[in-house]
N, C-alpha and C positions, 0 to 999 in steps of 0.2 A: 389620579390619586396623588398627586404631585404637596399636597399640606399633609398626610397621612406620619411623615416621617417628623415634620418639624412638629404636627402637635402632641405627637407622641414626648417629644424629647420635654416640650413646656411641660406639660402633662406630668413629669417625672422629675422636673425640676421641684416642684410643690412638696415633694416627699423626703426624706430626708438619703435613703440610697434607691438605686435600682435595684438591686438584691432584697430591700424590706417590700419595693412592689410585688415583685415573682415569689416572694413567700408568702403573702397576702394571697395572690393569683392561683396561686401554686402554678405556675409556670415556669419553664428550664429557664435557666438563665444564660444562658446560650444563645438560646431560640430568641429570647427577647431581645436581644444584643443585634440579630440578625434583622428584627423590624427595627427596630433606634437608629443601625445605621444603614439600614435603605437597601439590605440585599436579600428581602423577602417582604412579602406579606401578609400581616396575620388571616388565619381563617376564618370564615365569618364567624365563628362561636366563639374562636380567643380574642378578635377582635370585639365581642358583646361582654366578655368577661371583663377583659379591661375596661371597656367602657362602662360597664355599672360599679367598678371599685373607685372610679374619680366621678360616679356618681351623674352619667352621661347618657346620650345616648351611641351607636355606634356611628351615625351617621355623623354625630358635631366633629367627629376628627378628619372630616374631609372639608373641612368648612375653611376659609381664610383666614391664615393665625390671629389676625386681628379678634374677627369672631369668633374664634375658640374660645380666645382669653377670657374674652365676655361670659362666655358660657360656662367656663371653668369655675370662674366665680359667683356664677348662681346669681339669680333673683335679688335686688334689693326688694325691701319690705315698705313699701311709702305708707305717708301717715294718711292711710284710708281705714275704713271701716273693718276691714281685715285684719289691720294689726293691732285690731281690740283682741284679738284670739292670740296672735303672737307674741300679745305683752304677757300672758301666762308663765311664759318657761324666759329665766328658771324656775322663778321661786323663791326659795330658798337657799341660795346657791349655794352657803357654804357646809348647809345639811349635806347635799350632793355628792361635796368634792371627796366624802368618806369614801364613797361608792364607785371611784375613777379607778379605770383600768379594765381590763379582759374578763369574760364570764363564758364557761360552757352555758348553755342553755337546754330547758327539755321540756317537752309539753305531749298531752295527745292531738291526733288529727285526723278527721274521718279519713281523708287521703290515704291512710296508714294504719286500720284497723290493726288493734292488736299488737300495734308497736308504739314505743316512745321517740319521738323524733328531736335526735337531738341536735345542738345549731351553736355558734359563736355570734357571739355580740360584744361590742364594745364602746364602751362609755367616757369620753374626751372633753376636756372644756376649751374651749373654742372663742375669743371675743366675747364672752361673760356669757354664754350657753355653754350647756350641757348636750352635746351630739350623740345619736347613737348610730353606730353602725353593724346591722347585722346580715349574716350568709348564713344559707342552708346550700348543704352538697346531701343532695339524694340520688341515690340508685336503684334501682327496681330489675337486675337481671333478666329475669324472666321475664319481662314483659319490655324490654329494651327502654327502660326509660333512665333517662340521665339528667337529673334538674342541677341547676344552681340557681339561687335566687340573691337578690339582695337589697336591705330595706334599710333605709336612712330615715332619721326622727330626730324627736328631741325632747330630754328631761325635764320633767317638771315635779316638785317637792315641795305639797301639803299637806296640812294635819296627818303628819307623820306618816307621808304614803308617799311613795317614789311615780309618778303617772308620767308614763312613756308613751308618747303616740307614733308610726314607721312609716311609713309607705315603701313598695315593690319601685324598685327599677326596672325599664323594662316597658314594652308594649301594652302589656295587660297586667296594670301598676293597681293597686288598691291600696287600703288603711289598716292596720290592724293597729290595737290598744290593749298595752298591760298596764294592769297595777300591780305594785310589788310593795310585800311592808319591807322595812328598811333595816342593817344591821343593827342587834341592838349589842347591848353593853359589852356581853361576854362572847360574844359569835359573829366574828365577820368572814365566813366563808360564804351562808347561803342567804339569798334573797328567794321567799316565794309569794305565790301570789296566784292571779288568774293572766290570762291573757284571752284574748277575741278577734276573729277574724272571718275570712273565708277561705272553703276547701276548694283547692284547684279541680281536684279528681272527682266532685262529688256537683258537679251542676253551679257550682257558688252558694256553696248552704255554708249558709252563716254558723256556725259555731264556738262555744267558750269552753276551757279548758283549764287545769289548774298546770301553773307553772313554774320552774324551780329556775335561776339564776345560781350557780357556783363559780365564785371570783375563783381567778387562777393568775391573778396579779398586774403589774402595770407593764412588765416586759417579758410575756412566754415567749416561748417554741411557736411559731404561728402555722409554721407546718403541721406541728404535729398537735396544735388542737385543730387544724382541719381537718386533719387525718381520722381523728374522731367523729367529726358530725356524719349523721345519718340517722335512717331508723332503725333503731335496737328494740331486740325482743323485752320483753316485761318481765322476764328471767335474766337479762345481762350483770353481770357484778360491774358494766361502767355503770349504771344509772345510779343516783344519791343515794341515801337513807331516806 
């Protein structure tokens, strides 16, 4: 494991502190200090956490800092038949840039009969895109289940509709798609709309659901809108109007 430490450190260079990774993470910031300088190593499940918030997988930080770097930076896009799809987004960009910064999220989801599951998402411009980055932290007590998930995409902004496509980090990655109508004149707190996906807990049945986005600004508490996602009952006072 002898690259584990140096590509952590690249890794955190990209960001602006270590302290905004581990509130992202929600990880001590201690602990994290403790992998950065080489006198522990993370577990494999905080080592899978970090790796899906720089949008990875866990294994690329065992790879040669050369190859890291590569991989940190993602995919280019060549001009092949593929990036007929990827000339979509933005859009509209500067429709968009209304709608940058942090949103609670909430939708239904067979996974969660009877609850509303709610999640963070957030909306950046990037080299003339529109990024999305979202987590879900689910816990299920009684039945020991403990999720985090997390799905990178990107904005796109036509005839007056916000079209967000994501994909899952992670082993058992997939797509989901929202649409969302967009603030209008007098109200920019909520964006709603549908969203469509599959259920993890349910075989992969495909299902759509209606969904609410509520901005909570360009620089929250990132702890403590994590500290909020989950599934909430259909009687909670967090869920919107």
């Amino acid at each position: 494991m002898p690259h584990l430490v140096e590509n952590l450190k690249i890794a955190c260079a990209t960001q602006r502190s270590i302290s905004h990774v581990c509130r992202a993470i929600d990880i001590n910031r201690q602990q994290f200090n403790r992998y950065i300088n080489g006198e522990t190593r993370p577990s494999a499940h905080n080592l899978a956490r970090i790796a899906a918030y720089f949008d990875l997988d866990a294994a690329d930080f065992l790879l040669a800092p050369k190859l890291f770097r590569v991989r940190l930076r993602g995919p280019s896009v060549g001009l092949n038949e593929g990036s007929e799809l990827f000339k979509a987004f933005p859009g509209n960009l500067h429709a968009l840039r209304r709608h940058i910064g942090y949103f609670q999220t909430y939708h239904r989801s067979p996974s969660w009969p009877g609850m509303v599951v709610c999640s963070c998402s957030r909306l950046s411009e990037q080299g003339g895109l529109v990024r999305v980055k979202s987590m879900e932290r689910l816990r299920d007590p009684g039945n020991g289940i403990q999720q985090f998930s997390k799905y990178v995409g990107l904005a796109a902004f036509y005839r007056n509709r916000i079209f967000i496509t994501e994909r899952v980090i992670g082993p058992n990655s997939m797509l989901s798609q929202t649409i969302l109508l967009p603030f209008d004149e007098h109200q920019r707190v909520y964006l709603r709309g549908t969203t469509m996906g599959v259920s993890w807990r349910k075989e992969n049945l495909p299902y759509a659901s209606r969904m609410i986005w509520r901005h909570v600004g360009v620089e929250p508490d990132l702890r403590e809108l994590l500290s909020r996602c989950g599934p909430l009952p259909l009687s909670s006072r967090q869920l919107p109007p």
